[in-house]
N, C-alpha and C positions, 0 to 999 in steps of 0.2 A: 935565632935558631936554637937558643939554648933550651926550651920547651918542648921543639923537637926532640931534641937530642933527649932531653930526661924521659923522654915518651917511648922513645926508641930502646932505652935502657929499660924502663920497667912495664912496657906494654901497656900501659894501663892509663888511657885518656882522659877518662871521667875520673880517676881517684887524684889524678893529677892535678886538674883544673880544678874541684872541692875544695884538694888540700890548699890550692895557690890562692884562692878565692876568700879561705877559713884562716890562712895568715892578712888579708889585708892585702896582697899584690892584685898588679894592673896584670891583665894579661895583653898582651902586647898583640896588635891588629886584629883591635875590636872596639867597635866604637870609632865614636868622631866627634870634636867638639862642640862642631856647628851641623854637620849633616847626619842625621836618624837614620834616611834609609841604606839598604847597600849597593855599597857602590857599584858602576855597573863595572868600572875596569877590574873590578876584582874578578868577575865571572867570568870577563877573556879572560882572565890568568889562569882563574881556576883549569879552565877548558883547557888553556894551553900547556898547564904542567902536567893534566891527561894525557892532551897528544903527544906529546913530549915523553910520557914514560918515567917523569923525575923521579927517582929512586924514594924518595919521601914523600910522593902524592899522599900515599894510602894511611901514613902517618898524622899527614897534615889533615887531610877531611876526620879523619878522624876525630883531634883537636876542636877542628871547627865545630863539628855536629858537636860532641862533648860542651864547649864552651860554650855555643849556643844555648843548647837547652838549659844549661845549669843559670848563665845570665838572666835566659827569662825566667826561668823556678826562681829565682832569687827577688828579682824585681821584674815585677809583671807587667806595671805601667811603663814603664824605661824601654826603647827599642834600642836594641844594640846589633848590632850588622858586621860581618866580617867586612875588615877596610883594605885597600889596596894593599898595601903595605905587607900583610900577612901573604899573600900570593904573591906577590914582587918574590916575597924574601924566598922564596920555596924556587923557584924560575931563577933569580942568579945565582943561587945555590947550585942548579941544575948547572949552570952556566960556568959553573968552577969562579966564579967571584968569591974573595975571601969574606967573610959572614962583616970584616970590622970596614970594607967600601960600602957595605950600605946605603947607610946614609949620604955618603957623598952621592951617590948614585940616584937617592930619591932626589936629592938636591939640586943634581942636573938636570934631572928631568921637569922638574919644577921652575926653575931658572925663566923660561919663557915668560911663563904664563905670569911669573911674581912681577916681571920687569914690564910688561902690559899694563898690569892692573896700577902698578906705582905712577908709569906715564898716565892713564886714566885718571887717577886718583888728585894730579899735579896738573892737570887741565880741567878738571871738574868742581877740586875743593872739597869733593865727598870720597868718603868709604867706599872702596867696591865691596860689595857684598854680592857674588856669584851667584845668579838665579839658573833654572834649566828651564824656564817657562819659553816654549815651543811656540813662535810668531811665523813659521814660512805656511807655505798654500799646504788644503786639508788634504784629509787621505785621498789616496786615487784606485781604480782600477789596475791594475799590473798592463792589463791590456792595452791603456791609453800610452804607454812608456814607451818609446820610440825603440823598436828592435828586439821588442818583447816578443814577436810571432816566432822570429829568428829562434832567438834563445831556445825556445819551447821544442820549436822544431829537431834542434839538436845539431 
């Protein structure tokens, strides 16, 4: 939050991220190691610190749009993508979470999926490397979906 927080002090998104950018800092929920694109839970978040109202929405998009575009101004071949993490942190904020559970918080929520991929990895011998590539049956009709008429109906 501490980006926030200087944002909120001096208004000023774009001189913000330049300057942070022009010292050599990371800015913090942007980017991803391993994954280019954005993420999509970022987008529930986003959505959801809209509906929600979070007193720092309008701070945070701000940020985002700012650090987007100066990311790509900077390096044009590189995709950089607001990541979970940046919207998490806006949403337990909202949520009165102290800003230093954070991480414990990304940590729990992670916990599942780490101890899957370990069992995986201990019965396989290889790396999980997480793909999204999409194997169930192809698009449909709405109509073919059992109690679609319903729905419609109202």
């Amino acid at each position: 939050l501490g980006m926030i927080e200087e944002i909120e002090r001096t208004g000023d998104a774009t001189a913000y991220v330049k300057q942070a950018l022009d010292r050599g800092e990371r800015l913090m929920g942007f980017g991803h190691r391993v994954y280019r694109a954005e993420d999509p839970r970022a987008r529930v978040l986003r959505r959801t610190a809209r509906e929600l109202a979070a007193p720092r929405f309008e701070v945070a998009e701000a940020l985002e749009k700012a650090a987007l575009e100066e990311l790509h101004n900077r390096r044009p071949d590189r995709v950089l993508a607001t990541n979970v993490e940046f919207w998490a942190a806006i949403v337990l904020d909202f949520a009165e979470v102290p800003a230093h559970m954070f991480t414990s918080m990304f940590t729990c929520a992670r916990t599942a999926g780490w101890s899957a991929h370990i069992l995986e990895q201990k019965r396989t011998g290889r790396l999980v490397r997480p793909s999204a590539t999409y194997v169930g049956p192809g698009t449909r009709d709405p109509r073919e979906i059992g109690g679609y008429e319903d729905i419609v109906a109202g």
